[in-house]
DRENDO-1510 file (C-alpha; in Angstrom, 1 decimal, always signed):
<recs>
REC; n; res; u; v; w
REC; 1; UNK; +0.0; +0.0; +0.0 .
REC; 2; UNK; +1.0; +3.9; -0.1 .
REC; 3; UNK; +0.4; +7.3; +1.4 .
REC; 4; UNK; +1.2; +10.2; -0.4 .
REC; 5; UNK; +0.3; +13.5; +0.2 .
REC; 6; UNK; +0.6; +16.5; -1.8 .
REC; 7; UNK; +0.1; +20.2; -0.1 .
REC; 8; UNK; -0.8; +23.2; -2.3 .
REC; 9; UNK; -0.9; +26.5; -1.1 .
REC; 10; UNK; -0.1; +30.3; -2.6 .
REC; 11; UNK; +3.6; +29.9; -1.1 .
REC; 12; UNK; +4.3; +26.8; -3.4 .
REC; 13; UNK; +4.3; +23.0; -3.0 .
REC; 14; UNK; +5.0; +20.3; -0.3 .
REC; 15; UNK; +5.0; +16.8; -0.8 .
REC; 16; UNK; +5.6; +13.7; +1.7 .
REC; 17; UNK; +5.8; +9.7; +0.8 .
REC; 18; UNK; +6.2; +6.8; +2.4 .
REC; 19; UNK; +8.5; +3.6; +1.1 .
REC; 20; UNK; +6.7; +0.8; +1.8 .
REC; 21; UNK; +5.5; -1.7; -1.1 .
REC; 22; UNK; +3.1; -4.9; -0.3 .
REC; 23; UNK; +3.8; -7.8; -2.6 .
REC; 24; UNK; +1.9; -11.0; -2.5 .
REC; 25; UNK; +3.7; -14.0; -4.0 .
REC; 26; UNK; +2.1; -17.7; -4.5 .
REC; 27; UNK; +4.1; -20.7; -2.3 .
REC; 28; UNK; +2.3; -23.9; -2.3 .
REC; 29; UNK; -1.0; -25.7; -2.5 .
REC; 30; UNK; -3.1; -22.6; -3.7 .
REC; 31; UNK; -1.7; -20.6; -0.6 .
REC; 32; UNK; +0.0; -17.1; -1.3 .
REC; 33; UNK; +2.1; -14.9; +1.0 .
REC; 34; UNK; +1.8; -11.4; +1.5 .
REC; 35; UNK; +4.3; -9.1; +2.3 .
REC; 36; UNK; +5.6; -5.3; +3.3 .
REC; 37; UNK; +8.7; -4.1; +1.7 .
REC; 38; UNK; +10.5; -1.1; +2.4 .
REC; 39; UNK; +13.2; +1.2; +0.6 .
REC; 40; UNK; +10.8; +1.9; -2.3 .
REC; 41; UNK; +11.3; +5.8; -3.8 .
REC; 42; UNK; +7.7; +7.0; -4.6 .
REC; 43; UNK; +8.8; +10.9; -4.6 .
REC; 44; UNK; +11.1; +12.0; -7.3 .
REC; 45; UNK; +12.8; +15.3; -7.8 .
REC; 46; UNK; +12.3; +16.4; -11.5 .
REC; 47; UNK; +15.4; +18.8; -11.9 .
REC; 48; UNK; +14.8; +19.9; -15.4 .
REC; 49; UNK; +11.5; +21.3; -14.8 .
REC; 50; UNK; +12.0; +21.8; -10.9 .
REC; 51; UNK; +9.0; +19.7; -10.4 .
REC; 52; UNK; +7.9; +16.6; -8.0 .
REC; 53; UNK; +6.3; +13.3; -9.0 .
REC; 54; UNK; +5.2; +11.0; -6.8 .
REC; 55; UNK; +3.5; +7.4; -7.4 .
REC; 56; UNK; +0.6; +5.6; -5.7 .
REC; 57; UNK; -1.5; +2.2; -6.6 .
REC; 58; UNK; +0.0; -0.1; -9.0 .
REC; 59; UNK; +3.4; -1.3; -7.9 .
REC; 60; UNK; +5.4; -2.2; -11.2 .
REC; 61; UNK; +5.2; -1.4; -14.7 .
REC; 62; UNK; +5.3; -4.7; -17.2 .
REC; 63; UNK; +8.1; -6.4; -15.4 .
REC; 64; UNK; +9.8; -3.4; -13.6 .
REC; 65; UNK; +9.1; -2.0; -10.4 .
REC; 66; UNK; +7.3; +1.5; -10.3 .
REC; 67; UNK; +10.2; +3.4; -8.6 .
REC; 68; UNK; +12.8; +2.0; -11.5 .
REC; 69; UNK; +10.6; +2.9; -14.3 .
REC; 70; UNK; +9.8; +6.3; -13.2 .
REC; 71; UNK; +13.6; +7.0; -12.5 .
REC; 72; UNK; +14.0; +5.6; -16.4 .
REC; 73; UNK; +11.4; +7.5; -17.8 .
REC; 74; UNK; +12.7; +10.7; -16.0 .
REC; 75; UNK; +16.1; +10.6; -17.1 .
REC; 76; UNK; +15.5; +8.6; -20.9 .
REC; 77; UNK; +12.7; +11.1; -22.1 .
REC; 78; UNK; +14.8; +14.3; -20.4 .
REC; 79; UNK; +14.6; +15.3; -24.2 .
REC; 80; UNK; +11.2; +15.0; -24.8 .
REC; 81; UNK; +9.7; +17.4; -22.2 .
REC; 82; UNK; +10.6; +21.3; -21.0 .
REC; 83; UNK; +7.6; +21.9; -19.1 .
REC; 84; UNK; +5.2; +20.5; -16.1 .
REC; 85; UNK; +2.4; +20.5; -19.0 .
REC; 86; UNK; +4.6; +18.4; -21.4 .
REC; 87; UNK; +6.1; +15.7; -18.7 .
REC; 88; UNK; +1.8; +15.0; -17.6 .
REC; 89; UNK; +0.6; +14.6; -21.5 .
REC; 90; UNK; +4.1; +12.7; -22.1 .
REC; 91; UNK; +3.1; +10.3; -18.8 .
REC; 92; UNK; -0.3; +9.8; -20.2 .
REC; 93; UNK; +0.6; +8.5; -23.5 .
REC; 94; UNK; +3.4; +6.6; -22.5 .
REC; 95; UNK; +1.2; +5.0; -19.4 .
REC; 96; UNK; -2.2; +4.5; -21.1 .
REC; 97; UNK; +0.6; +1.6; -23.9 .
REC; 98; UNK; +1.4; -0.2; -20.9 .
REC; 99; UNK; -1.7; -0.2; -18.0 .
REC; 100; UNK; -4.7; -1.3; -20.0 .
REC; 101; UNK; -8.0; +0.9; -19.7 .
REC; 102; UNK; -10.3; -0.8; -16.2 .
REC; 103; UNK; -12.7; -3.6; -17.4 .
REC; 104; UNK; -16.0; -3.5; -15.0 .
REC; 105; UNK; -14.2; -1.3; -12.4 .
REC; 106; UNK; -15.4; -1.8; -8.7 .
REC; 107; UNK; -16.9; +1.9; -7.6 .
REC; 108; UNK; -13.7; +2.4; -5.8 .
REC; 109; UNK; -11.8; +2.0; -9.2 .
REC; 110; UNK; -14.0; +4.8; -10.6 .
REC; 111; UNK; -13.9; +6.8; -7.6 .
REC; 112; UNK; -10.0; +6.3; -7.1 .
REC; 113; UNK; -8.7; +4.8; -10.1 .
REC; 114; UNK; -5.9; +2.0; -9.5 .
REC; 115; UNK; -2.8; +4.0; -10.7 .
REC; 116; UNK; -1.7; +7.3; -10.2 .
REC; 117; UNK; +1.1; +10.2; -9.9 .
REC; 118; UNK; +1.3; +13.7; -8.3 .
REC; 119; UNK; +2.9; +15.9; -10.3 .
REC; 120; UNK; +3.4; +19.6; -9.0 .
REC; 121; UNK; +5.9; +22.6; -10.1 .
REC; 122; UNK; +5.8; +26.2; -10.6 .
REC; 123; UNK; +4.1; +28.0; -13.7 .
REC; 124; UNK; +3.5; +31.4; -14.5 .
REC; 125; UNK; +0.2; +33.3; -14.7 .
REC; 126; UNK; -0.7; +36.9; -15.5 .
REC; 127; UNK; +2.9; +37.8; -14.6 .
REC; 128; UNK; +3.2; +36.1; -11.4 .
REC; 129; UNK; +4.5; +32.6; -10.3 .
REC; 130; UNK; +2.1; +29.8; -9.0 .
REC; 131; UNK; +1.6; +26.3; -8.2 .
REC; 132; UNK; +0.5; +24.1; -10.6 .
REC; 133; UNK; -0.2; +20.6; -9.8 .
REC; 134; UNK; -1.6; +17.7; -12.6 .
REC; 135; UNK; -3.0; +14.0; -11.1 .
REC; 136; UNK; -2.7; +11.1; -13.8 .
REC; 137; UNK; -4.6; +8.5; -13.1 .
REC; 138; UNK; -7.3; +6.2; -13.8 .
REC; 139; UNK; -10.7; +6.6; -12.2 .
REC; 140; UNK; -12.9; +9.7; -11.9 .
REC; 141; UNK; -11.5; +13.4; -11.2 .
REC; 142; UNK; -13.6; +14.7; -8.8 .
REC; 143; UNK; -11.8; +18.7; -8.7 .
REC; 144; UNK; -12.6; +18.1; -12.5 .
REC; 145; UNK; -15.9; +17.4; -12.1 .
REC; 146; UNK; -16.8; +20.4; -10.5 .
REC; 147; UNK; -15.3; +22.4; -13.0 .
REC; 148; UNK; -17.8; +20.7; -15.2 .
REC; 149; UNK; -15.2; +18.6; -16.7 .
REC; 150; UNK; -15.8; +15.3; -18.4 .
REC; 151; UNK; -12.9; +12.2; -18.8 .
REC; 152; UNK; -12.9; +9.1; -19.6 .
REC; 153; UNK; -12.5; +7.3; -16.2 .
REC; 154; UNK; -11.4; +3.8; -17.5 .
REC; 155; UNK; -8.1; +5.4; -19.2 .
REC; 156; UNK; -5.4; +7.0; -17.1 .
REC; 157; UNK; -5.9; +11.1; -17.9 .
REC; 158; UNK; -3.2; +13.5; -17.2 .
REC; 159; UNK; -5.9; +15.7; -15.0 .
REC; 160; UNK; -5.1; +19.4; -14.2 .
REC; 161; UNK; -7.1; +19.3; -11.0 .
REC; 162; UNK; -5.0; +22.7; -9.8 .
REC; 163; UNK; -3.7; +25.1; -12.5 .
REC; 164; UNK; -1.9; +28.0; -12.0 .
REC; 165; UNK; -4.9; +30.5; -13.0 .
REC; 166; UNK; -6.7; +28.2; -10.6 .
REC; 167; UNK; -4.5; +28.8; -7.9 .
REC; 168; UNK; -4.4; +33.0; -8.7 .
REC; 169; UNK; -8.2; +33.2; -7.8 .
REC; 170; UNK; -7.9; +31.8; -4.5 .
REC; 171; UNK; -7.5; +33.3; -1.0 .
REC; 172; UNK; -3.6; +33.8; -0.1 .
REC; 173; UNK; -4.2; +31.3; +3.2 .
REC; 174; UNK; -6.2; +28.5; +0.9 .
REC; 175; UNK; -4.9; +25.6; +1.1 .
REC; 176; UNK; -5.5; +22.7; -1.0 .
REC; 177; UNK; -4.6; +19.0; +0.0 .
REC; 178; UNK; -4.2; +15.8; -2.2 .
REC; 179; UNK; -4.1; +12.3; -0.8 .
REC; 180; UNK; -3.9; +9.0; -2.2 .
REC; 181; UNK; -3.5; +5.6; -1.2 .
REC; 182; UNK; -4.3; +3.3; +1.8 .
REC; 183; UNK; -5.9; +6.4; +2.7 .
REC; 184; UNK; -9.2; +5.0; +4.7 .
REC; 185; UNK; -8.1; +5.4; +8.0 .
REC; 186; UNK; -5.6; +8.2; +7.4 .
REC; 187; UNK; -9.1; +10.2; +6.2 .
REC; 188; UNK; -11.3; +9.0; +9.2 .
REC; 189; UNK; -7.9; +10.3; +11.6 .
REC; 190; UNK; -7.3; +13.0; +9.6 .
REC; 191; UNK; -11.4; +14.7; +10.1 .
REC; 192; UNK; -11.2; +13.5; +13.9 .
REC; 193; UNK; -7.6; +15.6; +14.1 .
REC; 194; UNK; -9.8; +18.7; +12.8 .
REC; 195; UNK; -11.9; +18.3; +15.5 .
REC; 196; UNK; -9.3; +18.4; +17.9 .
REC; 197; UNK; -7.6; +21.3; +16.3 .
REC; 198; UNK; -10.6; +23.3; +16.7 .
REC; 199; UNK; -11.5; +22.4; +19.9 .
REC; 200; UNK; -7.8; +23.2; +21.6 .
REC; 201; UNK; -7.8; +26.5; +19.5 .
REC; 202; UNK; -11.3; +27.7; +20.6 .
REC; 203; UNK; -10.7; +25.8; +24.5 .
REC; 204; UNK; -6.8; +26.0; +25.4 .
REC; 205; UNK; -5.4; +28.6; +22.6 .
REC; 206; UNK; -3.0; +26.1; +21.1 .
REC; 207; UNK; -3.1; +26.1; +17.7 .
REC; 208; UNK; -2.0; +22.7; +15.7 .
REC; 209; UNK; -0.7; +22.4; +12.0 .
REC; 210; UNK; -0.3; +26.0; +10.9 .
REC; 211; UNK; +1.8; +27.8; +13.4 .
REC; 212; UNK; +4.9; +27.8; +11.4 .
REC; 213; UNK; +4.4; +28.6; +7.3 .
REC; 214; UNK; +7.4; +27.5; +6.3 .
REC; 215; UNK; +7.5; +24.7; +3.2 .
REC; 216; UNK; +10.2; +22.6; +4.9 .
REC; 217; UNK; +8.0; +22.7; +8.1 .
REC; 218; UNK; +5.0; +22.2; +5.6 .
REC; 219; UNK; +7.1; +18.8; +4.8 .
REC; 220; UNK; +7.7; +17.9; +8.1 .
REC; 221; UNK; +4.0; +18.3; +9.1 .
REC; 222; UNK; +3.0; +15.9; +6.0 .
REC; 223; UNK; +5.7; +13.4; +7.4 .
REC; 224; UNK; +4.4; +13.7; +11.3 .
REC; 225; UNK; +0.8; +12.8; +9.5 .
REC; 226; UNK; +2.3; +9.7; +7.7 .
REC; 227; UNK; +4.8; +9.0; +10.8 .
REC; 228; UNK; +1.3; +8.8; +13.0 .
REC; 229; UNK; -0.3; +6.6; +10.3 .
REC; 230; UNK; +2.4; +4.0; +10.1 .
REC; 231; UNK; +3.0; +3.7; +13.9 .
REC; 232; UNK; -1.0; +2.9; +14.2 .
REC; 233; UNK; -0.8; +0.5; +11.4 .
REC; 234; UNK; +2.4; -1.3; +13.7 .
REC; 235; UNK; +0.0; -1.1; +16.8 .
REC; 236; UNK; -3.2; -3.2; +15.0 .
REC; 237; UNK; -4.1; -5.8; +13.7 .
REC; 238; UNK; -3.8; -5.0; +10.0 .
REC; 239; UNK; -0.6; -5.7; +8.1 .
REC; 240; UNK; +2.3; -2.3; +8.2 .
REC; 241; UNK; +1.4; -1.4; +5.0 .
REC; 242; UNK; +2.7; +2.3; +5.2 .
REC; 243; UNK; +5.9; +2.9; +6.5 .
REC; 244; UNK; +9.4; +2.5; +5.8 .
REC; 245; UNK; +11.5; +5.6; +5.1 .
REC; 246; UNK; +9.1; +9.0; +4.1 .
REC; 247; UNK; +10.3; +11.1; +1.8 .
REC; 248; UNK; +9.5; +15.2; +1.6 .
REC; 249; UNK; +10.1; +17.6; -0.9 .
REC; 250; UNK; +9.4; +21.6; -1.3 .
REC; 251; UNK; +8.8; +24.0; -3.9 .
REC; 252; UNK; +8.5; +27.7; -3.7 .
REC; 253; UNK; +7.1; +30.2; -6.1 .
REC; 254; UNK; +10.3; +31.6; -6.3 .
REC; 255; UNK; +12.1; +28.6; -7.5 .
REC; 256; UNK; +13.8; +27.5; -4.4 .
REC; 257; UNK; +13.6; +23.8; -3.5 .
REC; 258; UNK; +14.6; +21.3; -0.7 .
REC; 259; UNK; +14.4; +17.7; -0.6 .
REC; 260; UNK; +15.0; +14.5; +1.7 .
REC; 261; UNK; +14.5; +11.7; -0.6 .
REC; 262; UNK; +16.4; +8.4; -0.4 .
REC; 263; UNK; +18.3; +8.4; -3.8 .
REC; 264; UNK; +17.7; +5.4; -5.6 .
REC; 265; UNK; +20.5; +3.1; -6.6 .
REC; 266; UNK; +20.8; +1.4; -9.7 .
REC; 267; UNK; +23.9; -0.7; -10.1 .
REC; 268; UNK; +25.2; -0.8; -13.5 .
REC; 269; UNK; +27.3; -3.3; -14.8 .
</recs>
């Protein structure tokens, strides 16, 4: 399983991922195994375009895992793409050759699609810098939607659920959040956190979550959220699905970026 979240506000872009991969693998007599591994780079820096992609659902790619084809596709088709607009349409195609459209998706598959990717830079509108943040995937787009919007939800769609003119119209504290994964109980702890929030703001005066503006501390906040997550999975009864090492990375409006991502390691001989 995964949990990725992406963070968009009018200071630029923060992203947070875990590393943990469940693979389930026949043995004997019908029986199959299921297991958690870890060390698996879902965020990737995109240093021509100063842009961040990170992968949820679907765990390999024909016979490669996610992680390596992503890191293949970023460096091999470096030629083929100079902006955030031209690396989504250039996903799309190249993804919608190798995962085949659904075939009588489950509600879930419409409502979350089985594969996706964050993708999230910095574009320029009206003379100004802004976020600008694409999700390809299969599966309805529901910020599309409301923007009266129509895909085709079987195929994976390189969405624009944010763009930049998008971003220019909104309140300068909005804040826009994107999460995807094993993201059941991370939603159900997530509204009950709001409640807390609200309650120790408006009963104690402590305020939770927004007290320091930063992007890196943006990061860090995303990474306590999927820190709090993994350590609950650990302390159930339902397999560690989330965990491992979690990866952050931040983008500002005025180019500036930090990162913490394990680098991957591909062995060449």
């Amino acid at each position: 399983m995964t949990l990725i979240l992406t963070e968009v506000t009018q200071l630029g872009i923060a992203m947070a991922a875990d590393s943990a991969v469940t693979t389930t693998s026949p043995i004997t007599n019908n029986r199959s195994i299921t297991r958690v591994l870890t060390g698996v780079q879902k965020l990737h820096y995109i240093q021509k375009i100063n842009a961040g992609l990170a992968c949820w659902g679907q765990g390999n790619v024909g016979s490669l895992p996610m992680d390596v084809w992503l890191h293949d596709f970023i460096v091999i088709r470096k030629s083929q793409y100079n902006s955030l607009e031209d690396f989504a349409l250039l996903l799309e195609r190249e993804l919608r050759k190798v995962i085949p459209p659904l075939t009588e998706p489950t509600e879930n598959d419409f409502l979350f699609g089985t594969t996706g990717f964050h993708l999230a830079g910095i574009s320029e509108c009206n003379g100004r810098h802004y976020p600008d943040f694409w999700h390809i995937h299969n599966g309805r787009s529901r910020r599309l939607e409301e923007r009266g919007i129509e895909i085709d939800p079987y195929i994976i769609n390189a969405n624009h659920d944010i763009p930049p003119s998008l971003m220019a119209s909104l309140p300068e504290n909005a804040l826009q959040l994107t999460r995807n994964g094993d993201i059941q109980i991370y939603a159900y702890l997530y509204d009950l956190l709001q409640v807390f929030f609200e309650a120790a703001q408006r009963d104690l005066d402590i305020t939770f979550g927004k007290t320091r503006p930063l992007l890196s501390d943006r990061c860090e906040w995303l990474k306590f959220q999927i820190d709090l997550i993994s350590n609950l999975y650990k302390f159930s009864d339902l397999l560690p699905s989330i965990g491992g090492d979690i990866a952050t990375l931040w983008i500002s409006t005025d180019g500036s970026h930090g990162q913490n991502i394990p680098n991957l390691k591909i062995n060449v001989s």
